[in-house]
C-alpha positions in Angstrom: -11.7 -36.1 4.7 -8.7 -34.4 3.0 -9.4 -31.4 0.4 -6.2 -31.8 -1.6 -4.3 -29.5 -4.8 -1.2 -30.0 -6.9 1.8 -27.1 -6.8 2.1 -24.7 -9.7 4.6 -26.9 -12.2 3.4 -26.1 -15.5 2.2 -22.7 -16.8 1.4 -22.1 -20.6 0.1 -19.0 -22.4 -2.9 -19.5 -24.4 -5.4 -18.0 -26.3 -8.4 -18.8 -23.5 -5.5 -17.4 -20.6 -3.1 -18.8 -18.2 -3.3 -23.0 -17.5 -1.3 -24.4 -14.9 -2.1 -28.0 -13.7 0.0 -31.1 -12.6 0.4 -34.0 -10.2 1.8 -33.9 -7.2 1.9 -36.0 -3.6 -1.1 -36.2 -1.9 -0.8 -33.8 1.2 -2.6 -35.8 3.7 -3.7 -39.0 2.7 -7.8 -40.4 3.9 -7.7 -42.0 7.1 -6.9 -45.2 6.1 -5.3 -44.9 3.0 -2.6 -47.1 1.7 -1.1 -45.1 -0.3 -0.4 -41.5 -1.4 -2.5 -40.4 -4.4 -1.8 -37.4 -7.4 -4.6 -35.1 -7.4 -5.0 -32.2 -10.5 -5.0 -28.6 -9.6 -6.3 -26.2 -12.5 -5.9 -22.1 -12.5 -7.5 -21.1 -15.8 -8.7 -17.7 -17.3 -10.3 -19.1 -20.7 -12.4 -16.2 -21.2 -10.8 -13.3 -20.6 -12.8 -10.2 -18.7 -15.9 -11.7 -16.7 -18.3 -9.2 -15.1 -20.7 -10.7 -12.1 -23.5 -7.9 -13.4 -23.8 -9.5 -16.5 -26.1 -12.4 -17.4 -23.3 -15.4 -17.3 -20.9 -13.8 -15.9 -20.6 -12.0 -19.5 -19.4 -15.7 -20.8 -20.1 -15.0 -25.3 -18.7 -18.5 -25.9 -21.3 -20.7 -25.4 -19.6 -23.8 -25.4 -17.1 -23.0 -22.9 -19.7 -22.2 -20.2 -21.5 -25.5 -20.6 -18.2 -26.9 -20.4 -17.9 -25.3 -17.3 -21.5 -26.0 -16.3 -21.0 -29.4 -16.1 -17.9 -29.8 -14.7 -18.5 -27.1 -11.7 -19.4 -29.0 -8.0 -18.9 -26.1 -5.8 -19.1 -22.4 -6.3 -18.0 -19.7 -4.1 -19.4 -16.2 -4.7 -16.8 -13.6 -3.5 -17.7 -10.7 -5.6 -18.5 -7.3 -4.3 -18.4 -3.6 -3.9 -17.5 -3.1 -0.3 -17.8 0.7 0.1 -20.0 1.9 2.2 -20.8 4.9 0.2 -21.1 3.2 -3.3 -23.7 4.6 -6.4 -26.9 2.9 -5.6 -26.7 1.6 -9.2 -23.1 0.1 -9.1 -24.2 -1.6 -5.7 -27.3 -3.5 -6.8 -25.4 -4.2 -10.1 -22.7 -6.2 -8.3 -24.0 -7.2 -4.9 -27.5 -8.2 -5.3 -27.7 -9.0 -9.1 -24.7 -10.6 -9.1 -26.1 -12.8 -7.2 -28.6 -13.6 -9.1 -26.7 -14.2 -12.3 -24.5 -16.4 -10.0 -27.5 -18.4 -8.8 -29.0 -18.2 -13.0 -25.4 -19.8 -13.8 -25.4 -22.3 -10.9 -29.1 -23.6 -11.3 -27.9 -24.8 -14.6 -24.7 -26.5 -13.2 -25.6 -30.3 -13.6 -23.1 -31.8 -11.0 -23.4 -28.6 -8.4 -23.2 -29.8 -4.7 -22.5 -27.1 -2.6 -22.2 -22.4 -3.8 -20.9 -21.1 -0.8 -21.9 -17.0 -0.8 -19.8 -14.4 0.8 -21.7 -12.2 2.7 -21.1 -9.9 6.0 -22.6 -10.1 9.4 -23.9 -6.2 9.2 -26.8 -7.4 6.9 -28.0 -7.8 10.1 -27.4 -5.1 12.8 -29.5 -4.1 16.0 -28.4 -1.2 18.3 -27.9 -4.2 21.0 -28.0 -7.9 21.5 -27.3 -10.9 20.0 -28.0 -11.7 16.3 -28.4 -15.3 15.3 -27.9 -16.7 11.9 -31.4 -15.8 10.8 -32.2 -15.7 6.6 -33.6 -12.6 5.2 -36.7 -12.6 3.3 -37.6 -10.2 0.4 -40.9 -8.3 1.1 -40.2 -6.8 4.0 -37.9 -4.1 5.1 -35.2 -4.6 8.4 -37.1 -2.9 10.4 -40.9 -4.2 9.5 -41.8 -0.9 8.4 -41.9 -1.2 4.7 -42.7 -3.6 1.6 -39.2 -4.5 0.4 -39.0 -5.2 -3.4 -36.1 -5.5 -5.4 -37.2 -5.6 -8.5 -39.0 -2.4 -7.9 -35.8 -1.4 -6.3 -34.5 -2.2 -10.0 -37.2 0.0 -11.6 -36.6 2.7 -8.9 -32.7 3.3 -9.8 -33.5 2.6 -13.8 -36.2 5.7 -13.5 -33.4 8.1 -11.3 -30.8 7.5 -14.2 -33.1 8.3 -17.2 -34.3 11.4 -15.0 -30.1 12.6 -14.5 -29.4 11.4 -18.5 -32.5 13.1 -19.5 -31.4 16.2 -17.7 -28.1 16.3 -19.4 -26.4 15.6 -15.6 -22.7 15.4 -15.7 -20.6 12.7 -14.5 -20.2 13.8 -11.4 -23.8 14.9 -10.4 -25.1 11.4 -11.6 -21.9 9.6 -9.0 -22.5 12.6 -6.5 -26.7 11.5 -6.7 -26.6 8.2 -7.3 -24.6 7.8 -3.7 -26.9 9.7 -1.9 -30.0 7.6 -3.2 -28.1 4.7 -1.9 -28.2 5.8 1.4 -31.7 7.3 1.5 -33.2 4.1 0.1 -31.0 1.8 2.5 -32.0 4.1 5.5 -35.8 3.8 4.1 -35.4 -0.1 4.4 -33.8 0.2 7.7 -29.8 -0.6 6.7 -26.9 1.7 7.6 -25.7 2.4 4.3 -26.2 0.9 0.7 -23.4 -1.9 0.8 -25.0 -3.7 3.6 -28.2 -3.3 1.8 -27.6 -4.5 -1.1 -25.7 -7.5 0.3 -28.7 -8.0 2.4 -31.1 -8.0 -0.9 -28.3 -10.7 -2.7 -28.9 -13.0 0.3 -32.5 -12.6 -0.3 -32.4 -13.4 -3.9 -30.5 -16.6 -2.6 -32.8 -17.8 0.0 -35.8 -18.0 -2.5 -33.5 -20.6 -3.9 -31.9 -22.1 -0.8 -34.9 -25.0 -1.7 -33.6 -26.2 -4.8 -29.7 -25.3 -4.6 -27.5 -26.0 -2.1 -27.2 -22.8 -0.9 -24.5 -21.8 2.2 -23.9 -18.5 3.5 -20.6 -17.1 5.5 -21.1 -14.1 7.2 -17.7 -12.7 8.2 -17.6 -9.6 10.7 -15.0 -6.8 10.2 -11.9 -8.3 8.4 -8.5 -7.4 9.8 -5.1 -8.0 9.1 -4.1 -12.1 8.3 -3.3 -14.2 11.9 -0.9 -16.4 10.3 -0.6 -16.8 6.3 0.6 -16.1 4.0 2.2 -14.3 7.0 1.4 -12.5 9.9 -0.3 -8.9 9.2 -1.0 -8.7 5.5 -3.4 -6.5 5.1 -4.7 -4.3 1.5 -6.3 -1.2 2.2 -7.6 1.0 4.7 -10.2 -1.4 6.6 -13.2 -0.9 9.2 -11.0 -0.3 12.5 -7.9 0.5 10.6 -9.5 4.1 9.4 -9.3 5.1 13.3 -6.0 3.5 13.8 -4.1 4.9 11.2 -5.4 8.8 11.5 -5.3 8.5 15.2 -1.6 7.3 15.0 -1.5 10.3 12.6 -2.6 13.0 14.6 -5.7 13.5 12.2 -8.6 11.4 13.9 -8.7 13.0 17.3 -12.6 12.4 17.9 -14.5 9.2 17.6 -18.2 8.8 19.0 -18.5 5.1 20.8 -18.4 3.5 23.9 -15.3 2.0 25.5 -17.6 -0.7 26.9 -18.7 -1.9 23.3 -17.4 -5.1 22.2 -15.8 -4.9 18.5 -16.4 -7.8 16.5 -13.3 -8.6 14.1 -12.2 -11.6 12.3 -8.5 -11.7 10.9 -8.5 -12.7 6.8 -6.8 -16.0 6.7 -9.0 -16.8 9.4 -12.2 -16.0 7.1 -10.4 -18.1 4.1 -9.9 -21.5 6.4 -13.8 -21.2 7.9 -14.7 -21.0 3.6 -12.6 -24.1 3.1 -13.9 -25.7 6.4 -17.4 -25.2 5.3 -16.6 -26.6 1.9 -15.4 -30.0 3.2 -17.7 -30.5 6.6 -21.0 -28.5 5.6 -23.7 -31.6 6.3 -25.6 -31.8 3.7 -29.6 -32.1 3.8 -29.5 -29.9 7.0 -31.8 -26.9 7.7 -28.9 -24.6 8.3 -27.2 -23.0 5.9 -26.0 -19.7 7.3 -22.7 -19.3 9.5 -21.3 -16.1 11.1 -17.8 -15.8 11.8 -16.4 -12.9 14.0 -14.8 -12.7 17.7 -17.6 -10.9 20.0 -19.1 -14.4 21.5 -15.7 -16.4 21.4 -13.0 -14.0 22.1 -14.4 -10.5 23.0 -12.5 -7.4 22.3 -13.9 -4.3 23.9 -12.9 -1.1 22.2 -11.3 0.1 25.5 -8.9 -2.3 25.4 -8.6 -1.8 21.7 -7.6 1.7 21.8 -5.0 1.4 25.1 -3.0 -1.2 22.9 -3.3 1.2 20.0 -2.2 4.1 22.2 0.5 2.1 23.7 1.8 1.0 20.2 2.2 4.7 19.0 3.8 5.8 22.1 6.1 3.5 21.8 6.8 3.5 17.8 5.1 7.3 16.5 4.2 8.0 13.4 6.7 10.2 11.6 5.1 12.4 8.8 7.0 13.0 5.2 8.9 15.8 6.5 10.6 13.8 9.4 7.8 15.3 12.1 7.4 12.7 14.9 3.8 12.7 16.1 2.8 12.3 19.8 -0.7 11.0 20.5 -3.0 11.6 23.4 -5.0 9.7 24.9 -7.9 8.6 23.1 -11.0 10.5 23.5 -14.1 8.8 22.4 -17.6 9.8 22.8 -20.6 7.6 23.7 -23.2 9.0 21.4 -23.4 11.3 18.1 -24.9 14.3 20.4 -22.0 14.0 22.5 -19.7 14.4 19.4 -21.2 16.8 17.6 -20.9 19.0 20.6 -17.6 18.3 21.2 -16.9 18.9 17.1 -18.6 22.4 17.8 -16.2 23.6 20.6 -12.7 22.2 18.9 -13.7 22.6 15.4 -17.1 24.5 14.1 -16.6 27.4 16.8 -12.8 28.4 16.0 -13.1 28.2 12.8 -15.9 30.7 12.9 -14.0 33.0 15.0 -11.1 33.1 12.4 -13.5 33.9 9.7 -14.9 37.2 11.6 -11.1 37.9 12.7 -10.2 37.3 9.0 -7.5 35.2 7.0 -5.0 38.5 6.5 -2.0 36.5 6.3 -1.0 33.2 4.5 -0.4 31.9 7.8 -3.9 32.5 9.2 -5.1 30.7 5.9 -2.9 27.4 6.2 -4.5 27.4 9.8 -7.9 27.6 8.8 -7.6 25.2 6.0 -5.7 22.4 8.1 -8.7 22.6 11.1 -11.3 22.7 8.6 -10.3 19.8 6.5 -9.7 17.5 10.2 -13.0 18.8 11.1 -15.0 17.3 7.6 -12.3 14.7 8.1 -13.6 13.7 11.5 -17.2 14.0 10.8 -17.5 12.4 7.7 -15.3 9.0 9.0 -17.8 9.5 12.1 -21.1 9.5 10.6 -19.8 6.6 7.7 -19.1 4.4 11.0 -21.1 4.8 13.8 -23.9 2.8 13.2 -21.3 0.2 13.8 -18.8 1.5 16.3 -22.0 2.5 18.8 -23.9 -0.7 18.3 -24.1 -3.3 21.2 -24.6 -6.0 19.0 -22.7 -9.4 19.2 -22.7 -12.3 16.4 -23.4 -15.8 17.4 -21.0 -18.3 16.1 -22.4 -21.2 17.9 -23.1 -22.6 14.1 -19.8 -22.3 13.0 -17.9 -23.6 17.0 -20.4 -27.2 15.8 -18.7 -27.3 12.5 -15.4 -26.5 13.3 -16.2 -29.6 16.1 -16.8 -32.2 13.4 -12.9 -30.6 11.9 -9.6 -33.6 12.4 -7.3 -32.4 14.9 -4.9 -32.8 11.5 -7.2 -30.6 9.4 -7.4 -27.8 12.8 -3.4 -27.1 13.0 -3.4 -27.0 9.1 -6.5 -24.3 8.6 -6.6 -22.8 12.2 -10.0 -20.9 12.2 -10.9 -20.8 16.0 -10.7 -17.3 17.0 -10.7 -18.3 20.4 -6.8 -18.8 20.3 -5.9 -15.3 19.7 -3.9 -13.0 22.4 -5.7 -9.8 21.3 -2.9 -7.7 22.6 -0.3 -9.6 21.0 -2.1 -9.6 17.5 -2.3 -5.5 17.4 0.7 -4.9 19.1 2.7 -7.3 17.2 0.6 -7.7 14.4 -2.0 -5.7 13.0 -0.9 -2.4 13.8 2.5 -3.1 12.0 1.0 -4.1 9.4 -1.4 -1.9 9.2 1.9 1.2 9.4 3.9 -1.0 6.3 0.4 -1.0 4.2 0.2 2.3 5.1 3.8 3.3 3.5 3.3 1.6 0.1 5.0 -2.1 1.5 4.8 -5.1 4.0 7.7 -7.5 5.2 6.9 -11.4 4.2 8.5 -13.5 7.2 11.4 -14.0 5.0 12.6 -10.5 4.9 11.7 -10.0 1.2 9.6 -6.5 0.5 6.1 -7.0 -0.7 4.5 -3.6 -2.6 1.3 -3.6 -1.6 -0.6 0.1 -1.2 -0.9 0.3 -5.0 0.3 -3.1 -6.6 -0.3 -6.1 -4.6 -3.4 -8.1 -5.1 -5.5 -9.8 -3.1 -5.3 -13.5 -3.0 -7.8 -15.1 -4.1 -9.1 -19.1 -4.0 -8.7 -19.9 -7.5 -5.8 -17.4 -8.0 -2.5 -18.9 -6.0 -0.3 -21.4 -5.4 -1.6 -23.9 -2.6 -0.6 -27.2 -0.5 -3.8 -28.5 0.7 -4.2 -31.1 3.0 -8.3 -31.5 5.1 -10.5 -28.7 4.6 -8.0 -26.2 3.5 -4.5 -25.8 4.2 -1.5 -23.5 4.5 -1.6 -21.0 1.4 1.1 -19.0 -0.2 1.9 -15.8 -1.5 -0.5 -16.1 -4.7 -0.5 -15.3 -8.4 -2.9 -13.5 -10.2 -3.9 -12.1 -13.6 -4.6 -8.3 -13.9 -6.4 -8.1 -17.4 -7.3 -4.0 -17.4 -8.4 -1.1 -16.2 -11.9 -0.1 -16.1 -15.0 1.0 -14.3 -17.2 0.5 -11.9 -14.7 -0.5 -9.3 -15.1 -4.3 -8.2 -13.8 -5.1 -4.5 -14.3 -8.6 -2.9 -16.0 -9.1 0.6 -13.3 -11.7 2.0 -11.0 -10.6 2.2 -10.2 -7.7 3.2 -13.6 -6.9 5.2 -17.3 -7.4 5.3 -17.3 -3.9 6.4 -14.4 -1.8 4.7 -14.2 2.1 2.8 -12.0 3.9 0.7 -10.3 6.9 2.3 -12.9 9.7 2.5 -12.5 12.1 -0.1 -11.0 9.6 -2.4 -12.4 8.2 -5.2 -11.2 4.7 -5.7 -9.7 3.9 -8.8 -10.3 0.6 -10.2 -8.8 -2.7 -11.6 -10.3 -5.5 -12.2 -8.7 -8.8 -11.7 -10.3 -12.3 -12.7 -9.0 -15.8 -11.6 -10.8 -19.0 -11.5 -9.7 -22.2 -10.1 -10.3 -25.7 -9.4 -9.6 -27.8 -6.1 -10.0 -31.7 -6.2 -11.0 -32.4 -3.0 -13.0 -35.4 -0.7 -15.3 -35.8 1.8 -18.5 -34.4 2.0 -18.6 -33.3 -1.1 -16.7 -36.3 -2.7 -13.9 -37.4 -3.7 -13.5 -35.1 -7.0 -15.2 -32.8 -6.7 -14.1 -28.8 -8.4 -14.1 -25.8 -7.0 -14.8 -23.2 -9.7 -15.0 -19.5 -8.9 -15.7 -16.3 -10.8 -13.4 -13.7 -8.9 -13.3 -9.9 -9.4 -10.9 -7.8 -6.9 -9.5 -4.1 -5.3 -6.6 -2.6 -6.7 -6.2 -1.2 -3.1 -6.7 2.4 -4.8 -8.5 5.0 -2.9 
């Protein structure tokens, strides 16, 4: 049951954006078929900026969105903030009402067979065990403590602005306050931080509906660097496990509180992308589950242990070598099992000296560089520490036993075209080899495509995006290429999708992430369970990788 797509052939500027459609050979034919047959593939931006915290997607012309009403079958919701420490306001405004206007726009979709949601698999997070694909319910907090509503959630953030605005707040008190009421209310409901929360709220919102829409959810685990495509180690941004790996190849995470014996649950992007596309085409429809989780702890545990001895081996092997030509030479990692244990340890290597060089006193410009260099690593440390160790401490694993059954029902043609079994992956290999090289080229402004050529990517490259790049298609999904997209301003709040990069990603600490907003929306024809013909339409809104 082959999902197929024309190449890019024709591109025209017009008024309503950029059109690009054509015919081309059918990729991989139906079992049976007699013959090869065109298929139409559409990347179109008729309505220029599109914003997934407005009602319809901010859409004025009304005649284009029932156009696009009717002629919509699936929908897959990517847009997010994914920082951890977002404004409680900017959060709710793009993760959970977002999803509402997506489900507003969708219930009104007259051909709609399948939305497909983007979520992450820390909407649900217990210190230890394993977490099955269970659906979150509005009234009730994570931990059963506490009555859970969001629209009182709503009312509660609306009331904290008017208080600041009333108050004459500046900018940067309302961002500074806003933050830290995102993560007292997501602690009150049990959550680690406000993006998870808020995610967990959009999920919410969508199983009221799960009922009368056709409602899917993908819950990806950390994101890492691509497997395979568009080519080994692409990566954008500073990621979950790639804040520790770049600072402790840098000399300037020397601390870390978890346990060697936890199992890390990561998921490389393209593999996230070809588990969307097989849900798309193989997703059963009428069944009673809608939720997968995608990640490696069950099918292909990592323990951080190992982790961190590949990670030490890399650097040893290849050091980091600063601006000024100063080759770095890590130790040993030196993790801690619990928060006590590191904020003990912080107080002997950090909070004590420093104190001693404040009674001794900064006399010489020396003594200050000192002081100013340990004290920024030590609020370096602890702030990277308390942002992730809800994760990095847990002993939590995510069944995928959901997702193994659908990738089961998967053509053995459709599994070498969209590989998403983790299972397959030489852990060792990927960051040795892989990850950690790309995570070192992202981390100096460019990555290496296979075929040698440069790709900017710190501050220029763009995600790729579903409806936003040139594909051959052939089952479920299919080999993808380097992609096109359409940057259309600057702006803020800053928009960042879940997958890729990560279910659970931040921008540098201290950083505040600049912002541009890219839109892209596409069309696949595909067939199978879904039909043969059926679109793909998505409303896309990505990271400029600043911050």
């Amino acid at each position: 049951m082959p999902l197929r797509a024309a190449s890019f052939s024709t591109c025209r500027n017009t008024s309503s954006g950029c059109v690009a459609a054509d015919c081309a050979d059918d990729l991989a034919a139906p079992s049976g078929a007699g013959t090869d047959q065109s298929c139409n593939f559409r990347y179109f931006n008729p309505c220029g900026r599109r914003d997934v915290s407005l009602k319809n997607f901010g859409i004025g012309d009304a005649r284009l969105a029932e156009d696009i009403r009717k002629e919509t079958n699936i929908i897959v919701h990517m847009a997010a903030t994914v920082n951890f420490a977002e404004r409680y306001d900017t959060a709710l405004a793009i993760n959970t009402m977002g999803v509402k206007h997506m489900i507003d726009f969708a219930s009104k979709c007259t051909n709609l067979e399948l939305v497909l949601l983007v979520s992450t698999a820390y909407v649900n997070l217990m210190k230890q065990g394993i977490m099955m694909e269970k659906p979150l319910q509005q009234w009730r907090s994570y931990d059963g403590r506490s009555d859970l509503d969001i629209s009182e959630e709503m009312a509660f953030k609306d009331e904290k602005l008017k208080e600041l605005v009333y108050n004459n707040a500046s900018e940067r008190t309302i961002r500074h306050t806003m933050k830290k009421i995102g993560a007292q209310r997501a602690k009150k409901f049990g959550w680690a931080n406000a993006y998870v929360f808020t995610k967990a709220m959009g999920e919410m919102l969508a199983y009221e509906q799960n009922s009368r829409l056709p409602i899917v959810i993908i819950r990806p685990s950390a994101t890492t660097s691509t497997w395979k495509e568009p080519f080994p180690g692409w990566i954008e941004g500073a990621k979950a496990i790639d804040t520790w790996i770049t600072n402790y190849g840098k000399g300037t995470l020397k601390f870390f509180p978890t346990d060697v014996a936890t199992v890390i649950d990561i998921v490389p992007a393209d593999i996230v992308v070809n588990a969307m596309l097989c849900i798309i085409s193989y997703h059963p429809q009428g069944t009673a589950d809608f939720i997968y989780q995608i990640g490696s702890s069950m099918s292909n545990p990592i323990k951080l242990g190992q982790m961190s001895q590949t990670t030490y081996k890399y650097f040893s092997q290849i050091p980091f070598v600063g601006a000024k030509g100063d080759v770095v030479k890590v130790k040993q990692p030196n993790f801690l099992a619990t928060m006590a244990s590191f904020y003990e340890t912080m107080d002997k290597h950090y909070k004590m000296p420093l104190q001693d060089m404040l009674r001794r006193g900064l006399s010489t410009t020396e003594d200050r560089h000192i002081y100013n260099h340990l004290k920024r690593e030590y609020d370096f440390t602890v702030a990277v520490a308390e942002v992730y160790w809800p994760f990095t401490i847990s002993k939590t694993r995510f069944d995928d036993s959901k997702m193994q059954n659908l990738m089961g029902m998967v053509t053995e043609r459709d599994r070498e075209l969209i590989p998403c079994n983790i299972k397959f992956i030489n852990w060792d290999k990927y960051f040795m080899e892989t990850h950690i090289p790309g995570d070192q080229q992202q981390l100096l402004g460019k990555q290496s495509h296979g075929d040698g050529v440069q790709i900017w990517s710190s501050k220029a490259l763009p995600w790729l995006c579903l409806g936003a790049m040139e594909v051959e298609l052939a089952g479920p999904a299919a080999a993808y290429r380097r992609g096109k997209t359409m940057e259309v301003g600057m702006g803020s709040p800053g928009f960042h999708t879940d997958v890729p990069p990560s279910a659970a990603s931040t921008p540098a600490m201290g950083e505040e992430a600049g912002c541009c907003e890219r839109e892209g929306n596409g069309e696949f024809v595909t067939e199978g369970e879904h039909g043969r013909g059926a679109k793909l339409w998505h409303a896309w809104e990505g990271d400029c990788g600043r911050g």
